[in-house]
N, C-alpha and C positions, 0 to 999 in steps of 0.2 A: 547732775546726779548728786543727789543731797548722802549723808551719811546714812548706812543702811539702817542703824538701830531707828532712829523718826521717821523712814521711811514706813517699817511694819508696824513701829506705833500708830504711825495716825491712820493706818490704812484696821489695825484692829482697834483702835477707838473709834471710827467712823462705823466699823459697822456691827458694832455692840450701842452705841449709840442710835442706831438705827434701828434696831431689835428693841430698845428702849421705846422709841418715841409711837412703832407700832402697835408695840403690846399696850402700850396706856391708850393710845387711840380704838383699839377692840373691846376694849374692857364693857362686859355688858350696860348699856345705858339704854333710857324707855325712848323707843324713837315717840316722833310727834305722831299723831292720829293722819288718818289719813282723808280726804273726802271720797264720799261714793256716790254713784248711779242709786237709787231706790227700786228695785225688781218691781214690788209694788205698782209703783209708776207706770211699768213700760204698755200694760196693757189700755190704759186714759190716752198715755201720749199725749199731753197737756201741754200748752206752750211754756209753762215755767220748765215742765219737763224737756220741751227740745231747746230752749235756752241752757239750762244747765248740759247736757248733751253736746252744747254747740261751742261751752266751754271747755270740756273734756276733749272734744276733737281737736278745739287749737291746743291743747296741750299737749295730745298725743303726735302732731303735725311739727310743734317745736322741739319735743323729744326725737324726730325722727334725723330732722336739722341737726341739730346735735350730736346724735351718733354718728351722722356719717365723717364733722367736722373730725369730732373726736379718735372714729379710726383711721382716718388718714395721719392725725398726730402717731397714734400710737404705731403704722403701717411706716412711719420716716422714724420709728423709734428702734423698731425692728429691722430696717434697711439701712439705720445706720450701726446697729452692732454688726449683722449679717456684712457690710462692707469693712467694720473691722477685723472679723474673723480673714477676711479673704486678706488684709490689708498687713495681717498681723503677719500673714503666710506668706506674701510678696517681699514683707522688710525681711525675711530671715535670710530668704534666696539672695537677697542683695547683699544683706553682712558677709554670707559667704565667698561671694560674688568676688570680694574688696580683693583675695588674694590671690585671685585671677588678672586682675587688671595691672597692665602693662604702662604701669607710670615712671615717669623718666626722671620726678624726682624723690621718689621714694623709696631708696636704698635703704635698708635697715631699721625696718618698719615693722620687724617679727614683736615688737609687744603689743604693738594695736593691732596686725594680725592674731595673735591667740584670743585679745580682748575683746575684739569680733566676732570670735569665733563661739566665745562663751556665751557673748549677748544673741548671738543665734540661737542658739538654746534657748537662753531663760524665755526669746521672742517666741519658738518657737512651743514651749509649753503652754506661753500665757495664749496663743491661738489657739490651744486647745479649750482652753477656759473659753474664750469668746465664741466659741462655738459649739459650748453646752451653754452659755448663755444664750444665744441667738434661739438655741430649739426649746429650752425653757421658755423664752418670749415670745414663743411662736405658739406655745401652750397653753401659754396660763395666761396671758393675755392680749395675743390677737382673736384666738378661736373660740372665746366667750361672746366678744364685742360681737364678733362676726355672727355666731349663735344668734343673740339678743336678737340681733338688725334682721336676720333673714327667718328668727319664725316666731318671735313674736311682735313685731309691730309689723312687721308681712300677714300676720293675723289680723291684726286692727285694722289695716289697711282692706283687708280683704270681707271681714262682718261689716265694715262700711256700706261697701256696694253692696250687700246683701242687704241689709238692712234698707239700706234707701229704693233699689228697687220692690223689698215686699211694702215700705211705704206709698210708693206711686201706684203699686196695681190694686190695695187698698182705695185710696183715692178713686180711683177709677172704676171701682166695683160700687163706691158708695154712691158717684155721682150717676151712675148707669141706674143704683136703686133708686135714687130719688127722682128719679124723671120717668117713673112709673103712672100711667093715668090714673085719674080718681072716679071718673066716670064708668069706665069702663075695663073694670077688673077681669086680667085674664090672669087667670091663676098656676095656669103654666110658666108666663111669664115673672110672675112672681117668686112662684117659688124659685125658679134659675136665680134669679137676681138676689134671693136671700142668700141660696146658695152659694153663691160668687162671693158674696161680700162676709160672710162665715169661714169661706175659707182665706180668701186673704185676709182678713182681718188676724185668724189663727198663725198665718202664715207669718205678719208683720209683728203678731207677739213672742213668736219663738225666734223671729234672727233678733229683735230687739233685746230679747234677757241676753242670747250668746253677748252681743254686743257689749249691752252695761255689762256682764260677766268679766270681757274680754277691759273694756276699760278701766275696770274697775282691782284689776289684778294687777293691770299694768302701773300703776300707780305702786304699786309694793316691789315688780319685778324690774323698773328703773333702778330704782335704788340700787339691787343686787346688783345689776349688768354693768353701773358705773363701781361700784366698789370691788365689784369679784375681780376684774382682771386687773386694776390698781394693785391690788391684797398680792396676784402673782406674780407679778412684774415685781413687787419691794420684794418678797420672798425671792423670788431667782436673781438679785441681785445681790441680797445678804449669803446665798448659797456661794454668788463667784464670790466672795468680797472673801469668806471663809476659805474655801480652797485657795484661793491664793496666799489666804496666811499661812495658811498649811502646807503648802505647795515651796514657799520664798521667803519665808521666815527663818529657816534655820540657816538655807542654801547660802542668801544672799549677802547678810548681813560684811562677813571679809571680804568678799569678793565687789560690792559698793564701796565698799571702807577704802578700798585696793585701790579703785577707778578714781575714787573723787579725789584721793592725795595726789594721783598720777593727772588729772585734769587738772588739780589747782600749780601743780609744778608747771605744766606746758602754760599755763595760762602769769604766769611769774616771769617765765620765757620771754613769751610774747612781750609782756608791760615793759623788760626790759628790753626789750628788741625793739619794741615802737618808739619806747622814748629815748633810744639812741639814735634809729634815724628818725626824728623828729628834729634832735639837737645838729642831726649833721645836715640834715635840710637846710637848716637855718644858718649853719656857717657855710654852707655853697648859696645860700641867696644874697648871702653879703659883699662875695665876687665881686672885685669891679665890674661897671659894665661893660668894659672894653671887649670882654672875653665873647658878648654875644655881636660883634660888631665883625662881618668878615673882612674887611679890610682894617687890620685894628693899627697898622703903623700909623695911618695918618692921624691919630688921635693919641699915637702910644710912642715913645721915643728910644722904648728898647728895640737893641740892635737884633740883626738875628744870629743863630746860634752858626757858624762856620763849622763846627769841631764836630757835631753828629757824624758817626756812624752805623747809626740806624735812624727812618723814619717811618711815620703814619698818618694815614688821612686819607680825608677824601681830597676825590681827583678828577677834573673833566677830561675826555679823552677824547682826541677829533678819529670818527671812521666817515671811513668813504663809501657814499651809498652810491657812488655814478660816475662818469667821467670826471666831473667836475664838481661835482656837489658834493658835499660832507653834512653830517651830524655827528653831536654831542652827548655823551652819556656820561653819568655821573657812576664813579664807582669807587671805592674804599681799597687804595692801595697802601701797600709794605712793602720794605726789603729783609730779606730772610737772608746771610751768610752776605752771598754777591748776587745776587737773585733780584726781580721787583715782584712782585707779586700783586693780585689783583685779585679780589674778592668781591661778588656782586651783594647786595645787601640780602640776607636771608639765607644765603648759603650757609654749608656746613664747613666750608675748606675752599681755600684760595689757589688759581690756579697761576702756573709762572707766567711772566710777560716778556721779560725779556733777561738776559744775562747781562750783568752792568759788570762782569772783568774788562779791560781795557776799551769801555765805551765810552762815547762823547757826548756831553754834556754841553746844552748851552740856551742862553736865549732867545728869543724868537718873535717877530711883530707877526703878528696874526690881523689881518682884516678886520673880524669880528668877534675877537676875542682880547682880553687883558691878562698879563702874569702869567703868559706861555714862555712852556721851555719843552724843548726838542729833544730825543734819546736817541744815540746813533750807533748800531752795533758795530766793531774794528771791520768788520769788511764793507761797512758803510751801505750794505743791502736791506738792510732792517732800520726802520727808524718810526717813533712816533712822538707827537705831539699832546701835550698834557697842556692843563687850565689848571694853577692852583686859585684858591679866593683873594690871596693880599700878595702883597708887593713881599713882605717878610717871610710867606710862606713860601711863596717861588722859590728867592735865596734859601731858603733853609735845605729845599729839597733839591734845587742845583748845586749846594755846596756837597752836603751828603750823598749822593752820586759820584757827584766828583769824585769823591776820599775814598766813596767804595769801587770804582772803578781803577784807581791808582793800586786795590788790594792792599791798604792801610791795614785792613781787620784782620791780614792774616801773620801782623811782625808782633813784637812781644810787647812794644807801647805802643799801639794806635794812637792811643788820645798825644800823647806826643808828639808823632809822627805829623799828625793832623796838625796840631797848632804851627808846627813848620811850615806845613803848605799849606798855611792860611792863605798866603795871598795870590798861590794861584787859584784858588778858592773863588777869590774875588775877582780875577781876571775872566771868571767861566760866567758871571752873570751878563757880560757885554755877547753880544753877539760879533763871534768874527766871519770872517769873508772867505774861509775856504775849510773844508770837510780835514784836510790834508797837517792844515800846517798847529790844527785842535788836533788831532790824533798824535800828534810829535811832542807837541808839549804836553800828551798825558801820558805818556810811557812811562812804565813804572823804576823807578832804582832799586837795585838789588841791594838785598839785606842778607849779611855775609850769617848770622848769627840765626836767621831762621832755621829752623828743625824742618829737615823732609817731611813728617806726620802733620806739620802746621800747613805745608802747601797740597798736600793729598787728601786730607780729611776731615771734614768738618765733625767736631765730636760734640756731645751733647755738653752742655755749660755745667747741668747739675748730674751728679753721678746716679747711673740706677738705683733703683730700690736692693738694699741688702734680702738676701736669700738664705735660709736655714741651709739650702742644700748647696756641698762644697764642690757639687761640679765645675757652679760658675764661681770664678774669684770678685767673693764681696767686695764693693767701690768700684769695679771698673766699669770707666769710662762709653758707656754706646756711641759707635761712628754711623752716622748716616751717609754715608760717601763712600762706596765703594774702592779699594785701597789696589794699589797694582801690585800683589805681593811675590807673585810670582818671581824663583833664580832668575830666568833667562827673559824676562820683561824689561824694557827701558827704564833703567834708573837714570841716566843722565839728563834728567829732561830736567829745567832751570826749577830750584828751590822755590820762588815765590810764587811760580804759578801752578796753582791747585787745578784738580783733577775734574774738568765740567763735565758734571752729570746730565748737561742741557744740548747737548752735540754742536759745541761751540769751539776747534782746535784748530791751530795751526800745521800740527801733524799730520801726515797720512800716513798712516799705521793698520794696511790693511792686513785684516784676519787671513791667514793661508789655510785653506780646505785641500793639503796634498794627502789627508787621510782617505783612501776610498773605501776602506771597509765601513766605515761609521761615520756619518754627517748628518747630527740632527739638530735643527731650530729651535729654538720655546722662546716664545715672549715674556719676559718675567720682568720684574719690578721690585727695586731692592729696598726692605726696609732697614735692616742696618745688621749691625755686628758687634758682638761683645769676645775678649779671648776668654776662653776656658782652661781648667784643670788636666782634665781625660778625655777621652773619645772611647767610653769602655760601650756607653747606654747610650739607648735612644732619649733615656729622660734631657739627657744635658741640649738635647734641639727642643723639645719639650717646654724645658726652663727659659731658655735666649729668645723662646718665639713668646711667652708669657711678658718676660721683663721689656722686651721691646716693643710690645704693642702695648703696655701700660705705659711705660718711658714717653711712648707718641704722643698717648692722651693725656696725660699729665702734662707736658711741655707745650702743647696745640703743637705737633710737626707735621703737616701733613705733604708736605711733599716725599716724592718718591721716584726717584729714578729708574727711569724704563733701560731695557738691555734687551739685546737678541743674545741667549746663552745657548750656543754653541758644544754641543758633546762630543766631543769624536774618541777614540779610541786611543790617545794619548793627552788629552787635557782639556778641562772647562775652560772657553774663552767666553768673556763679557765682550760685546760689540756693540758700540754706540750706534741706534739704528737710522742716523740721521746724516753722518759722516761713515760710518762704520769702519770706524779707527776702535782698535781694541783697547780697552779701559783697564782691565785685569785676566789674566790668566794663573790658573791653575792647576798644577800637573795631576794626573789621574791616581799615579802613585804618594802624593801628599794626599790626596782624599782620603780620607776614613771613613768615614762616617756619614751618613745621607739618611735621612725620612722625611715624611710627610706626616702633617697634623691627623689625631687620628679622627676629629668630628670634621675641619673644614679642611678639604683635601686640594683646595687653593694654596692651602701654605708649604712651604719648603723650606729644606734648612741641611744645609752639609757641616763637616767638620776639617779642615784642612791645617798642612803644617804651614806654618810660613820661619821665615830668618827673623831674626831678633835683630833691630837696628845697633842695638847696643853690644851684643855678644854675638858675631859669624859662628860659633859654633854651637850654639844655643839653637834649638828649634821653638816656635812657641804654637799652640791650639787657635785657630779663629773659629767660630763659628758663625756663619752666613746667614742669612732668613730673609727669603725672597714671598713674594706673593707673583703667580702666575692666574692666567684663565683659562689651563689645559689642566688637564688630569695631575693631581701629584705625584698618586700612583705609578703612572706612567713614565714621568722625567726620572723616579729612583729607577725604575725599571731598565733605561735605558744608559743610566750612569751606570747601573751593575753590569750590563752589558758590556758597556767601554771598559773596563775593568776587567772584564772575563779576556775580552779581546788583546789588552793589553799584558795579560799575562800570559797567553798562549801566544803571543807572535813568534816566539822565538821556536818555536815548536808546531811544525805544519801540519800534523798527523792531529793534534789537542785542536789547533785553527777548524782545522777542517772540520771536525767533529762538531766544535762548537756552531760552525757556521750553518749547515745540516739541520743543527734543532731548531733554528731560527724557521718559523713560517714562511712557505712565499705565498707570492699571489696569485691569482689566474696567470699573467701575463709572466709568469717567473722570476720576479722583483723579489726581491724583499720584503716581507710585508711593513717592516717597522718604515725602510727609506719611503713605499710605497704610500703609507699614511702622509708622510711630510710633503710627498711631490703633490699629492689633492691638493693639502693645505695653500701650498704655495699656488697651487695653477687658479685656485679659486680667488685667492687674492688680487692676484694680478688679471681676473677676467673683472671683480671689484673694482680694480684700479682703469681697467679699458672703457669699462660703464660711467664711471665718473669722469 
């Protein structure tokens, strides 16, 4: 888009210039004489006469050639405006289109939306022009040409064959008269034969004059039929060339001006954007080559790194497809917290592999493999075998294991820590001889100085996004780990070992169900928690479910710890659904506060008091934010319930009452327990199927 003001200049010097070059070309001038037929003539019919005759017809026969060439040009002249009008009409629907479409990277793209929007318009008026152009050209010069072709040389074409057959029956009259006897005159016969040959002959003089008439006109009304609808076609061109000045001349000029500053800045952008990765191309193609070599120690004499506590890469992994036969898949693993994780290539989010708290690490001769190392979960029932590519990479990711299996990550110097136990570091790359006497020498030492919150909860590294609103207190910390905050919950459980959200515990810690009025299940899935100010609004679950679901996607967190949550009529319990050892509990009288999202009614979020590690008389706000696949509705519904039940126990006349409004079922259940026993009988008819 050039600058508006040259834009509507050359478009009105184009077609004032063109208004120019037509008027000089019309300006009266003496055309050349023309040749004729001689009327005269037509009744001799003379051979000079059908010679020149026989000139006129090839020339009427090449005018005819020509026309049709001709309006097929002008018929693709009219089909290709007629396809702009439509064409002009399709681009508008599509500018519009732009701010419908669902692109994933085009966040903040409202100036070239309204930019769009404008050029819709201006597209959309100038369709309008294109299609008073197209019906002008349909006017003033297709329906002329077409005129000329279909009734006057359809004329010519037509006194032809007249002409020629009153020639031949001529002919045939004369040659009938001359083959009249000499001797024997019958005069009957004669006279017929005069007769005959008088009137054809009359016959062959009157299509003859139409003829030269007709050819002889045609010679002046060529002219016309090739200039008239040229004349309309430049005319309905200077008519659009005008309204559009008229039309985008005043309109356009700022609003070009606007575009083309704003194209040349994105286009400044660009230059410098290309030719910085152009220059950083150039310094990664200067890498040594070692970097693309998978086994790069034997060519490279750095060591590997013992001290990680975090790794990444790719990883082959042995499954077992049969008794005895295995395959190899390649897949892109990490460690997150104490976690491995494993991500297939094209996914969105990685899912866990195993728990590396107090696992065993070590190396492994493989058959048909090189630079395996084995993962062996503390009860030694889980284990799998991994393929890095080098000899330095195995170490790298048997030492890091290691260090995060000892729960290095969770004292106050790791990297420390680590350099200490470097060298049982290096002990873990020999393979030893029993499952037993590796599990002894990884038992972790206790670190007298770790904090209870460092062994319970893994917190995000970088704080949330600050919030205008003072529900939540700005900078605090998001926990993805569910915290045991509950009075009457096991605090005595050893400082270094944090709280597996993976149902991986030494404990049995089973959930007690002695409530019978209210026991109900939900599957939920925790995404984290932030403390709060008040518990006055709904807004402050509102905010925690905002700031924690950006917090994820900012950070990539995609893990999420599943729970069977538990409601009964005296406290929320979290139940690991794999051991179903209780993780957290919460009393009904600390809740406050509970809603559900008001668009996605997946989401969940309470507000509960907890103790202050630092001040026993201090209470402080948590609030929770889970994700479930049952109704949100539904789980607040029946936390209010436990709550209604929880304050009328003491009062059996309020129980009673309360218990009464509750629905039952056909069979006199309960309706609410009566939903949960389907759920469950269906599952476990699931689990008999499988």
């Amino acid at each position: 888009v050039g600058a508006g003001t040259r834009v509507v200049a050359v478009l009105e010097l184009s077609c004032f210039r063109l208004q120019a070059e037509i008027v000089l070309s019309l300006c009266p001038v003496k055309m050349p004489p023309v040749d004729k037929l001689l009327l005269e003539e037509a009744l001799q019919d003379s051979p000079q006469t059908r010679s020149l005759l026989s000139v006129f017809e090839e020339d009427a026969g090449t005018l005819t050639e020509y026309t049709n060439q001709l309006l097929q040009a002008m018929q693709r002249v009219y089909g290709a405006q007629n396809e702009m009008s439509i064409a002009t009409q399709q681009l508008s629907k599509q500018l519009l289109a732009y701010e419908k479409q669902n692109f994933a990277l085009s966040k903040g793209d409202d100036e070239v939306i309204s930019t769009l929007q404008r050029f819709a318009r201006v597209v959309n008026e100038l369709n309008s022009l294109h299609t008073e152009l197209a019906k002008q050209v349909a006017d003033t010069m297709i329906f002329p040409i077409i005129q000329f072709r279909e009734r006057d040389l359809t004329e010519v074409s037509t006194l032809k064959d007249l002409f020629l057959l009153a020639s031949n029956e001529h002919d045939a009259a004369m040659a009938k008269y001359s083959k009249l006897p000499k001797r024997r005159e019958n005069e009957k016969l004669k006279a017929e034969a005069v007769a005959e040959v008088a009137t054809a002959r009359k016959r062959q003089h009157q299509s003859s004059l139409q003829y030269f008439c007709a050819l002889n006109a045609l010679q002046y009304r060529k002219r016309v039929a090739m200039l008239d609808p040229l004349l309309g076609f430049t005319q309905s061109q200077i008519n659009f060339f005008k309204m559009g000045v008229e039309m985008f001349s005043k309109k356009l000029e700022d609003f070009l001006t606007s575009v083309a500053t704003m194209v040349q800045s994105i286009q400044g952008q660009l230059d410098t954007e290309a030719e910085s990765m152009r220059l950083a191309q150039q310094d990664l193609m200067l890498t040594n080559e070692t970097i693309y070599i998978p086994d790069n120690n034997t060519t490279a004499s750095k060591p590997a790194n013992r001290n990680l506590l975090q790794k990444a890469g790719y990883l082959n992994i042995r499954n077992k497809t049969g008794l005895v036969s295995t395959s190899w898949e390649r897949f892109y693993f990490f460690t997150q917290g104490g976690n491995l994780m494993c991500q297939p290539r094209g996914a969105v989010a990685g899912g866990l592999i195993l728990d590396l708290d107090n696992c065993s690490v070590m190396a492994v001769d493989c058959e048909d493999r090189r630079y395996c190392f084995q993962i062996t979960s503390p009860s030694g029932k889980t284990s799998i075998i991994l393929q890095a590519e080098g000899k330095q990479e195995s170490e790298e990711w048997i030492c890091t294991i290691n260090n995060i299996s000892r729960q290095i990550y969770l004292t106050d110097n790791p990297e420390a820590i680590a350099i200490r136990l470097n060298q049982t570091a290096v002990d873990a790359v020999t393979p030893m001889s029993t499952f037993q006497k590796k599990h002894e020498s990884f038992r972790p030492e206790r670190v007298e100085h770790e904090c209870p919150e460092a062994a319970n909860s893994e917190k995000c590294l970088t704080e949330a996004p600050e919030s205008a609103d003072p529900l939540v207190i700005p900078g605090t910390p998001i926990q993805f780990d569910l915290c045991a905050t509950s009075d009457d919950f096991d605090q005595n459980k050893p400082v270094s070992r944090r709280t597996n959200p993976f149902g991986e515990s030494d404990r049995d810690q089973a959930a007690t169900s002695e409530d019978l009025l209210l026991h109900q299940v939900f599957t939920v899935r925790f995404l984290g928690s932030i403390e709060a100010r008040t518990d006055q609004s709904n807004e402050l679950i509102y905010e925690t479910m905002r700031q924690v679901l950006a917090t994820r996607a900012i950070h990539n967190v995609f893990r999420m710890t599943e729970f069977q949550m538990v409601v009964s009529s005296r406290d929320l319990r979290f139940i690991d659904p794999q051991t179903q050892i209780t993780k957290a509990s919460f009393s009904l009288n600390d809740v406050t506060l509970y809603a559900t999202h008001e668009d996605n009614k997946r989401l969940i979020g309470f507000v509960a008091r907890v103790s202050d590690s630092l001040s026993e008389s201090k209470a402080l706000l948590n609030c929770c934010i889970f994700e479930t696949n049952d109704d949100g509705d539904e789980i607040c519904s029946i936390i209010d319930l436990g709550r209604k039940i929880n304050q009328t126990e003491r009062d059996p006349e309020a129980l009673a009452a309360l218990m009464k409004s509750i629905k039952l079922s056909a069979d006199g259940k309960f309706l609410l327990l009566r939903q949960q026993m389907d759920k469950e009988e269906a599952e476990e008819c699931l689990e008999s199927e499988a």
